[in-house]
C-alpha positions as CSV (number, residue, x, y, z in Angstrom):
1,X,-4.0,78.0,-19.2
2,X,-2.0,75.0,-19.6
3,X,-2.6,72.3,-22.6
4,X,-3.3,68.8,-22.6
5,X,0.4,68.0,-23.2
6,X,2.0,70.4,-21.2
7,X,-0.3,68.4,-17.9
8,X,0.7,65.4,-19.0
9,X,4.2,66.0,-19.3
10,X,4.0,67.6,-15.9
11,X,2.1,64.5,-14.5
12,X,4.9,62.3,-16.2
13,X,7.7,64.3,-14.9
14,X,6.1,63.8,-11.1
15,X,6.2,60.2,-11.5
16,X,9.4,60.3,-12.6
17,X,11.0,62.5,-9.8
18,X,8.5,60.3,-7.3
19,X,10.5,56.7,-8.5
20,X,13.3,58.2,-8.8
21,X,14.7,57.5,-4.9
22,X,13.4,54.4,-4.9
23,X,14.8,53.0,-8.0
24,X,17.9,54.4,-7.0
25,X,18.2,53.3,-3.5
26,X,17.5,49.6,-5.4
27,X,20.3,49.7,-7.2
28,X,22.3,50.8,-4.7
29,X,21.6,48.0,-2.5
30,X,21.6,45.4,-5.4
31,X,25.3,46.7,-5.7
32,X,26.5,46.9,-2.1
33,X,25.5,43.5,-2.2
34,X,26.8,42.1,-5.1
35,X,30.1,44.0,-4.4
36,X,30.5,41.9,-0.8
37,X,29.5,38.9,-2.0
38,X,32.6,39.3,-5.1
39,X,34.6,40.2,-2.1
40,X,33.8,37.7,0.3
41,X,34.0,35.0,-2.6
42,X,37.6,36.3,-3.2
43,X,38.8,36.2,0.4
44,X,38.9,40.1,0.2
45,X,36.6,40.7,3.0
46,X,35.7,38.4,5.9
47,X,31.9,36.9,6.4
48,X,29.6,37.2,9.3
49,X,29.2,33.3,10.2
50,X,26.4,31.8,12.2
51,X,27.1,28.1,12.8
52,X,23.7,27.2,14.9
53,X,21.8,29.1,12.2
54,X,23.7,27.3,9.1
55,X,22.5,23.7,10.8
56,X,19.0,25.0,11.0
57,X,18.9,25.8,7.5
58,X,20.6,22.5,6.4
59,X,18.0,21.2,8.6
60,X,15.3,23.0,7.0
61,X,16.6,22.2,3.6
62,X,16.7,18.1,4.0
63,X,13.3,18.2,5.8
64,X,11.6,20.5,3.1
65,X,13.2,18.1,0.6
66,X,12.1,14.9,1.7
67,X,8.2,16.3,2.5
68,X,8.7,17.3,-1.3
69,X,9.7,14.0,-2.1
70,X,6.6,12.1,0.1
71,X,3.8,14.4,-1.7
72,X,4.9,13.5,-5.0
73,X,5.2,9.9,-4.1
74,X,1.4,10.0,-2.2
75,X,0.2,12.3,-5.4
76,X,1.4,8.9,-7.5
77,X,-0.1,6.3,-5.6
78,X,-3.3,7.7,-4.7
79,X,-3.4,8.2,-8.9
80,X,-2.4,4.9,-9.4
81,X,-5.5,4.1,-6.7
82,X,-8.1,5.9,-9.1
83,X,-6.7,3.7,-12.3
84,X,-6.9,0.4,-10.1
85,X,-10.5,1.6,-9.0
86,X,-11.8,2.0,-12.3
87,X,-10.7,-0.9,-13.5
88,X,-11.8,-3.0,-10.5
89,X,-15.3,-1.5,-10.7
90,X,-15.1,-2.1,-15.0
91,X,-14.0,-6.1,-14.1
92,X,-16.3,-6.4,-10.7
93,X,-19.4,-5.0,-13.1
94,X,-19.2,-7.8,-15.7
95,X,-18.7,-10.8,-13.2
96,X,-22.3,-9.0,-11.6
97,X,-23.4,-9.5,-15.3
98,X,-21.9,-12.5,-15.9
99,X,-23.3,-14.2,-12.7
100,X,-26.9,-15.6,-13.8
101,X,-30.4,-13.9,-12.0
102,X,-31.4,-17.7,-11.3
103,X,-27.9,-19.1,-9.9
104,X,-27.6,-19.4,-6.0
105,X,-27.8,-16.2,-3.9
106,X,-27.4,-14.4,-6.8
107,X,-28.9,-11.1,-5.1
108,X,-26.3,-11.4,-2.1
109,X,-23.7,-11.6,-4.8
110,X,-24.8,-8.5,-6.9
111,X,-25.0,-6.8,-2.8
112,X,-21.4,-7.5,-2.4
113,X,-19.9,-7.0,-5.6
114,X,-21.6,-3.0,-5.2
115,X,-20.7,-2.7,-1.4
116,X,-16.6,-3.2,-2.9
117,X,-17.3,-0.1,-5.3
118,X,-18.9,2.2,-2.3
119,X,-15.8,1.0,0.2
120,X,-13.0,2.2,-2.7
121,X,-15.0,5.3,-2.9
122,X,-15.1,5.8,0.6
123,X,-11.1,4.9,1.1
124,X,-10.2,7.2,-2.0
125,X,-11.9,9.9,-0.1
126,X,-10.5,9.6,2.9
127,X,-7.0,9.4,1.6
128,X,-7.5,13.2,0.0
129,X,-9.1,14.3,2.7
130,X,-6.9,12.8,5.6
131,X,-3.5,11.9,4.4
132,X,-3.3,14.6,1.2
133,X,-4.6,17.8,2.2
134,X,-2.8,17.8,5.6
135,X,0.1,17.1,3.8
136,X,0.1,19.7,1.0
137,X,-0.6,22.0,4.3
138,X,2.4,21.3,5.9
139,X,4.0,21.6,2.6
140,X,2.6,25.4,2.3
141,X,4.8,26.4,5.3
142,X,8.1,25.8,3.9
143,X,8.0,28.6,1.0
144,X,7.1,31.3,3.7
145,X,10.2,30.3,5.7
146,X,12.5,29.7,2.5
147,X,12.0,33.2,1.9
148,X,12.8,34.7,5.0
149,X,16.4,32.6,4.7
150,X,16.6,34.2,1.7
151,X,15.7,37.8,3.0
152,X,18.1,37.2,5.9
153,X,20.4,36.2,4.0
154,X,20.1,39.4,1.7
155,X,20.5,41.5,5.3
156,X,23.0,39.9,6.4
157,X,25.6,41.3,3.3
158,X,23.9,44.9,3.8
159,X,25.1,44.5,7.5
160,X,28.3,42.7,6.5
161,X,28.8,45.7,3.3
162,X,28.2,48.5,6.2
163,X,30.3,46.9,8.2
164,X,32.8,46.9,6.1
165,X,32.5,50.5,4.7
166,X,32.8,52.0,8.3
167,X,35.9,50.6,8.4
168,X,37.4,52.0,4.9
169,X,36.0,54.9,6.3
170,X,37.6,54.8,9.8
171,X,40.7,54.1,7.7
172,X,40.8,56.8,5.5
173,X,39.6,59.2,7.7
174,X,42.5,58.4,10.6
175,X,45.1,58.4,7.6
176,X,44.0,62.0,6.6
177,X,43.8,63.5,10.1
178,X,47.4,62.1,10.4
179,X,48.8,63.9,7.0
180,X,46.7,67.2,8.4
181,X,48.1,66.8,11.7
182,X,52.0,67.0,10.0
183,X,50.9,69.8,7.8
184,X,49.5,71.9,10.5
185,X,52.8,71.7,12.2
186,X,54.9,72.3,9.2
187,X,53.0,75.7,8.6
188,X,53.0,76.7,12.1
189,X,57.0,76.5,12.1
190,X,57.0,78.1,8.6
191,X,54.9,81.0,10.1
192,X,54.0,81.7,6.9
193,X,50.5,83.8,5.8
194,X,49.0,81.3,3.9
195,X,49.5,78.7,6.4
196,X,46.1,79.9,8.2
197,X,44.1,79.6,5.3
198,X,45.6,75.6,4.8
199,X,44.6,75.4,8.5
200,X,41.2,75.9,8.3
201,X,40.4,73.5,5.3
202,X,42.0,71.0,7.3
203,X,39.6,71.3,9.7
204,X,37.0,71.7,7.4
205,X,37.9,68.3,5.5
206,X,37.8,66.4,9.1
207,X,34.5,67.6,10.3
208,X,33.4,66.3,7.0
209,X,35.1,63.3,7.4
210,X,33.4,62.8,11.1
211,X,30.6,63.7,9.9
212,X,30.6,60.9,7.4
213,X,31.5,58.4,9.8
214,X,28.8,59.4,12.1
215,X,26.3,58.7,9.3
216,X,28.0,55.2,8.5
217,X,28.3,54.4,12.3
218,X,24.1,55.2,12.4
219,X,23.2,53.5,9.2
220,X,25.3,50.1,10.7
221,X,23.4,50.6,13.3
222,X,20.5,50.2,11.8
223,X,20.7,47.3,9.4
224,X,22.5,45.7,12.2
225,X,19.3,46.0,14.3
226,X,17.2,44.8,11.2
227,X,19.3,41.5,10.9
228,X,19.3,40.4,14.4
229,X,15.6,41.0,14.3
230,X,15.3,38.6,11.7
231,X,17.5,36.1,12.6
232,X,16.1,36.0,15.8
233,X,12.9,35.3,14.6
234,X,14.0,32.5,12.2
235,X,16.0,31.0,14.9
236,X,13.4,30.3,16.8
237,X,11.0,29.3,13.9
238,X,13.2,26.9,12.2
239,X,13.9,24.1,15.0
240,X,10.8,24.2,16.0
241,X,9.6,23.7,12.6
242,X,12.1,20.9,12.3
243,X,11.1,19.4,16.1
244,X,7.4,19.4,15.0
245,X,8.2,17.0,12.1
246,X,7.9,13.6,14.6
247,X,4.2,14.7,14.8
248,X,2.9,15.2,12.1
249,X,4.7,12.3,10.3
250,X,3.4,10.0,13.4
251,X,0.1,11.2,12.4
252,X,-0.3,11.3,9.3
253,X,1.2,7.7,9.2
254,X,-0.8,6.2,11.9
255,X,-3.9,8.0,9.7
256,X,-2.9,6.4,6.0
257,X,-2.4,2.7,7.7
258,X,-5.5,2.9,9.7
259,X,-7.2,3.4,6.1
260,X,-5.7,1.1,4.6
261,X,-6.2,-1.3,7.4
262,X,-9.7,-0.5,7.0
263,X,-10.3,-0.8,3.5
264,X,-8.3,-3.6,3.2
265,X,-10.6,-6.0,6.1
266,X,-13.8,-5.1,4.7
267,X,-12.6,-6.1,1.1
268,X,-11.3,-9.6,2.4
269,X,-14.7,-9.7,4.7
270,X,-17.1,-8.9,1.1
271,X,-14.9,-11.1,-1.1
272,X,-14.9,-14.1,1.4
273,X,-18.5,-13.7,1.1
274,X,-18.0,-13.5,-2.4
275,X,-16.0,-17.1,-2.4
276,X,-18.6,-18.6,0.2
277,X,-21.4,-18.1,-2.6
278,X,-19.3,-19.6,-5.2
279,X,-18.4,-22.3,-3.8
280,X,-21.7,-22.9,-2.8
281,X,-22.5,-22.6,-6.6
282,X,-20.0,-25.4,-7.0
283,X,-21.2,-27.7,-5.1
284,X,-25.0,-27.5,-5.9
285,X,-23.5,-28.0,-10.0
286,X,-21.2,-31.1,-8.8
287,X,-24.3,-32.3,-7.0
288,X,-26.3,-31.8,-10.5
289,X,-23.6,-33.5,-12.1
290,X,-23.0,-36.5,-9.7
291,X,-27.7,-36.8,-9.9
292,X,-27.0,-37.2,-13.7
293,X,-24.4,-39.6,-13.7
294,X,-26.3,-41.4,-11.1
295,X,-29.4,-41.6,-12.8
296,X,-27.9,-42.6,-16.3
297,X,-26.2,-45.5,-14.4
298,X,-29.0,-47.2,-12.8
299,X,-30.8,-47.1,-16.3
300,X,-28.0,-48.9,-17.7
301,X,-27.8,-51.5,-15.0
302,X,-31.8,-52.1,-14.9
303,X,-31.8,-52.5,-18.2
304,X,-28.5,-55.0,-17.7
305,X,-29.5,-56.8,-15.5
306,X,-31.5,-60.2,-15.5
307,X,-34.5,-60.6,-13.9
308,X,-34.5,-62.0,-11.2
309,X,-37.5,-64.8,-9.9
310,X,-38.1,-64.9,-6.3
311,X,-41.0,-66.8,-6.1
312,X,-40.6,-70.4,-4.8
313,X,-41.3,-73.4,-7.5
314,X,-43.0,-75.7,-4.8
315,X,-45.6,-73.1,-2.2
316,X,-46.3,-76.0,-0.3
317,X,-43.0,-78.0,0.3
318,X,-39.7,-77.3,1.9
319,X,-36.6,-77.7,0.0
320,X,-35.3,-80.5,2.1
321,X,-33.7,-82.7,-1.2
322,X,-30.3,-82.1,-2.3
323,X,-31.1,-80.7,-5.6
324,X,-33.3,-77.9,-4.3
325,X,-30.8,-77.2,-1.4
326,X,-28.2,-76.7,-4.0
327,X,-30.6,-74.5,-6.4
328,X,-31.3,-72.7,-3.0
329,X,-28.0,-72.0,-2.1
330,X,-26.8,-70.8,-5.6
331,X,-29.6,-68.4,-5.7
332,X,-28.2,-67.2,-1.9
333,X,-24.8,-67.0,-3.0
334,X,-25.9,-64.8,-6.4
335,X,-27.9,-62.6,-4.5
336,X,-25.2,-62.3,-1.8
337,X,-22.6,-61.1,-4.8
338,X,-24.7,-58.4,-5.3
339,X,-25.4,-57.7,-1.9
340,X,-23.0,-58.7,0.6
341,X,-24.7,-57.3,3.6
342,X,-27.9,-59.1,3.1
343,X,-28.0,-62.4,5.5
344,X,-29.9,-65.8,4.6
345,X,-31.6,-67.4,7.6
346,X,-31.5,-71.0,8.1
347,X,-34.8,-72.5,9.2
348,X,-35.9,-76.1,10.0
349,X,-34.7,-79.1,9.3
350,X,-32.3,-81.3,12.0
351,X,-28.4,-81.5,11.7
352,X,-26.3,-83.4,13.8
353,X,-24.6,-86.6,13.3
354,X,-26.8,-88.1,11.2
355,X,-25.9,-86.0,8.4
356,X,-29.8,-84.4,7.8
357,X,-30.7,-81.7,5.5
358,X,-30.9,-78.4,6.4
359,X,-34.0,-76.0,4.7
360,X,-33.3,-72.7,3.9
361,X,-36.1,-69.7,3.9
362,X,-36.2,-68.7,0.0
363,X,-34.1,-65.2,0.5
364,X,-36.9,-63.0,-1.1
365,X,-35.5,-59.1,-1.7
366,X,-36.8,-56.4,-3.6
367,X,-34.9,-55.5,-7.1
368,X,-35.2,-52.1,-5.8
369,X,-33.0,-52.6,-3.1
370,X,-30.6,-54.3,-5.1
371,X,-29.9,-51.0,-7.5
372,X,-30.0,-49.0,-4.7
373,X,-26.8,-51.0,-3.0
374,X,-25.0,-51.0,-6.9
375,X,-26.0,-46.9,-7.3
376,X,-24.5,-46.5,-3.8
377,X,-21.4,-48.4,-4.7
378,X,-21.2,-46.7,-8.3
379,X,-21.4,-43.7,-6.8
380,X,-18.8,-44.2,-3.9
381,X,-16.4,-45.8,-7.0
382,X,-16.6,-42.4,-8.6
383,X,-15.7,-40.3,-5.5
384,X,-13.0,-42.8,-4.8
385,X,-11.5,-41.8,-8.5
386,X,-11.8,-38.4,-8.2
387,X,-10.2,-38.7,-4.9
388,X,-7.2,-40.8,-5.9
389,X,-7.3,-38.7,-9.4
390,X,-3.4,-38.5,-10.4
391,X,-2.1,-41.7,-8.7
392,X,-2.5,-43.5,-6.2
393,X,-1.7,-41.5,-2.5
394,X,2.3,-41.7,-2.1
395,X,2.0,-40.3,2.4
396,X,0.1,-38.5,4.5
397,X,1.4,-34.7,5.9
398,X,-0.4,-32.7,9.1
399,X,-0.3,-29.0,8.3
400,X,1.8,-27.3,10.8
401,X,0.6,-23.6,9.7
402,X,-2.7,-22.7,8.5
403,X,-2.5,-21.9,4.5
404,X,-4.4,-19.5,2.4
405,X,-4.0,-20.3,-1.1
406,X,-2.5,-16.8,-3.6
407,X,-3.6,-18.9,-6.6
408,X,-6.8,-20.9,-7.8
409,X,-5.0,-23.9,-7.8
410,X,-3.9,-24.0,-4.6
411,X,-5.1,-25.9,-1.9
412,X,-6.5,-24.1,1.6
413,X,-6.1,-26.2,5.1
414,X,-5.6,-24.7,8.6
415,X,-3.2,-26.5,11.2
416,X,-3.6,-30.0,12.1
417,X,-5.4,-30.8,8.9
418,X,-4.5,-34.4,7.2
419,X,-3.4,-34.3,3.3
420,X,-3.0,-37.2,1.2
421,X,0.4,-36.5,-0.8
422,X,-0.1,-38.0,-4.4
423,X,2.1,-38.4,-7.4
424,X,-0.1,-35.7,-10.1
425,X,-0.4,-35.9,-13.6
426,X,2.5,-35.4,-16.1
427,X,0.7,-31.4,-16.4
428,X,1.3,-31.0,-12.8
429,X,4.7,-32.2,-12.1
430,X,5.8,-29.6,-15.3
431,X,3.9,-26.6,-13.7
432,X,5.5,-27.7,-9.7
433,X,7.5,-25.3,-8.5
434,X,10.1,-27.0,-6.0
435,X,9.2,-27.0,-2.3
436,X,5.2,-27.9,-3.3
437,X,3.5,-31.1,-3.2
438,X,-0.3,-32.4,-4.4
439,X,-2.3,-33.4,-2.7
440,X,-5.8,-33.6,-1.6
441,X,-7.5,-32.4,1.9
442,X,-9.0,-35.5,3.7
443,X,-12.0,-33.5,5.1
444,X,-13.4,-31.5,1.5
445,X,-11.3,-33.8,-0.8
446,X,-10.2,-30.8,-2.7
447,X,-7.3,-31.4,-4.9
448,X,-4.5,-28.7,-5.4
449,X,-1.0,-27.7,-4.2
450,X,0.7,-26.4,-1.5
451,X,3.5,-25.8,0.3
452,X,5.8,-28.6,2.0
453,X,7.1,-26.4,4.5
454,X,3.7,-25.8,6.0
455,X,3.5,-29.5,6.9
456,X,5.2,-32.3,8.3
457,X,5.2,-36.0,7.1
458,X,3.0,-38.5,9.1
């Protein structure tokens, strides 16, 4: 019975014998191959050459390179995408805090700062799912094919090492049946009795040698057949892997900026919204602030002004004497100071050539309506400041090209709108880039730059 050791040695000595032939017929291909490639480097031995298949693989190579290229490029910006989203949703969440529960539409503003955050989720997604997983497929395909280059490559030296060999072979074997041929005949005329004996390994060294050759002739054969296979295969894969490029580049291009087209609308249609309740929030504190001002002002002119009496000092007379005419008409013409549009009636009395007096009604108006007319003028004094705030208004332009102002101190107007050029403040003409004006929009009064090539001079 056989020990542990003894089976094991046996089992180990199996394996052995088993690998052996394969290991071996490894080697022996890594060094037929590595011999003709030395050789063909040198110039020793010539190369089997393939034109239309080299321009398929330098075809393959710059297209597999530049998808390469594009994915780690995408794999970048849709990064750079996450970084922008978290800081948009970090900046977007604190003006949602910042913006006060008891400020205009403040719900519609909270509604449109969150609908931003769900349409960069949604566009983030759809970029991974559309744009980057189709193109990390396509980019799967080209290791399959890059090694079946390389294995056709590998078959194409075993053909071009057989190849060769056959022929060394040929060589050598047509060179010995020559030198047997001549020493044949040089025993046959020697007629000597050894010269049967030299005849007969002759022949047995050239049915070795034929024998030899049919084996090389056969195994050419075969990795001949094995290489054309191949080749055929990849030179039918390879343009039409190159052909199909158009497509998917089409697309996946038509794909990305049809997101982006997307994404980018709703965020202008969410943040106009956005500027609508704003301004709206401007307006109703500029209203505020104008109420104020308004308010304070007619405190301080009813408490500046003096009274004024408009009760008559004689009930039952007319004013038909020359001193009451004259008090009469200096209490017209102070009311009329104040209030211009207010109109005296005359009443009575006969004119003509003798010269009479005229009477006038007593011009009897409220004090009310007085501070009214003076808050209505204070107030139209004030928007006539801010309006010709920075100087006085040096021409008038008519936009030729709508504008959308990139900056918060730039002024918006669509085409045909008037704007009063003025001269700005010394801050303004240091920050003016040239090719802008100031001015302000006769329809909102809104002050800010803009450009002068959008406009023309009126």
């Amino acid at each position: 019975m056989m020990s542990l050791s003894d089976q094991k040695t046996n089992r180990t000595s199996s394996f052995n014998h088993s690998m052996m032939p394969s290991v071996k017929s490894k080697l022996m291909k890594n060094f037929g191959r590595t011999k003709e490639k030395i050789l063909q480097g040198m110039g020793k031995t010539d190369r089997t050459s393939d034109e239309n298949f080299d321009v398929y693989v330098q075809n393959f190579e710059s297209q597999h390179a530049q998808v390469s290229k594009l994915n780690k490029e995408l794999n970048k910006y849709l990064n750079c995408l996450r970084e922008t989203q978290k800081s948009s949703k970090a900046f977007y969440d604190t003006l949602r805090e910042t913006y006060e529960a008891d400020w205009p539409a403040s719900d519609l503003f909270a509604e449109q700062i969150e609908l931003l955050e769900i349409k960069w989720s949604d566009y983030l997604a759809k970029l991974h799912k559309d744009v980057q997983l189709p193109l990390v497929s396509y980019l799967n395909e080209f290791p399959e094919h890059k090694k079946k280059i390389e294995k056709r490559y590998n078959r194409l030296l075993d053909y071009d090492n057989a190849r060769h060999t056959l022929q060394n072979a040929e060589h050598k074997t047509s060179k010995k049946l020559g030198q047997n041929a001549h020493s044949t005949i040089n025993n046959t005329s020697a007629g000597s009795s050894s010269s049967s004996s030299s005849t007969a390994s002759n022949n047995h060294a050239t049915t070795d040698q034929l024998t030899k050759l049919t084996k090389l002739k056969i195994e050419l054969e075969d990795k001949q057949h094995v290489y054309e296979d191949l080749n055929q295969t990849l030179c039918l894969a390879l343009p039409v892997l190159y052909e199909n490029r158009l497509k998917f580049y089409s697309s996946m291009f038509q794909t990305f900026f049809h997101t982006e087209t997307i994404f980018h609308s709703d965020c202008v249609e969410a943040k106009s919204k956005l500027d609508d309740i704003c301004e709206k929030l401007s307006i109703e504190t500029s209203q505020m602030r104008v109420g104020q001002t308004t308010e304070v002002n007619s405190v301080e002119i009813e408490r500046d002004l003096p009274p004024i009496d408009s009760e008559s000092t004689d009930n039952n007379n007319d004013y038909s004497t020359d001193e009451n005419e004259t008090d009469n008409q200096h209490n017209t013409n102070s009311i009329t100071e104040f209030a211009p549009n207010l109109n005296s009636e005359p009443v009575g009395g006969g004119s003509g050539d003798g010269g009479g007096g005229v009477s006038v009604r007593p011009v009897e108006q409220s004090t009310s309506l007085i501070y009214s007319y003076l808050v209505d003028r204070i107030s139209e004094s004030s928007q006539d400041e801010r309006r010709n705030q920075g100087g006085k208004f040096l021409y008038k332009v008519k936009a030729t090209y709508p504008y959308d102002p990139k900056e918060i101190d730039e002024l918006a107007f669509d085409k045909e709108d008037i704007i009063a050029v003025v001269d700005g403040t010394e801050s303004e003409k240091e920050d003016l880039d040239e090719g802008w004006l100031i001015g302000i929009h006769e329809l909102s009064n809104k002050r800010g730059l803009f450009p002068e090539n959008f406009t023309k001079r009126i």
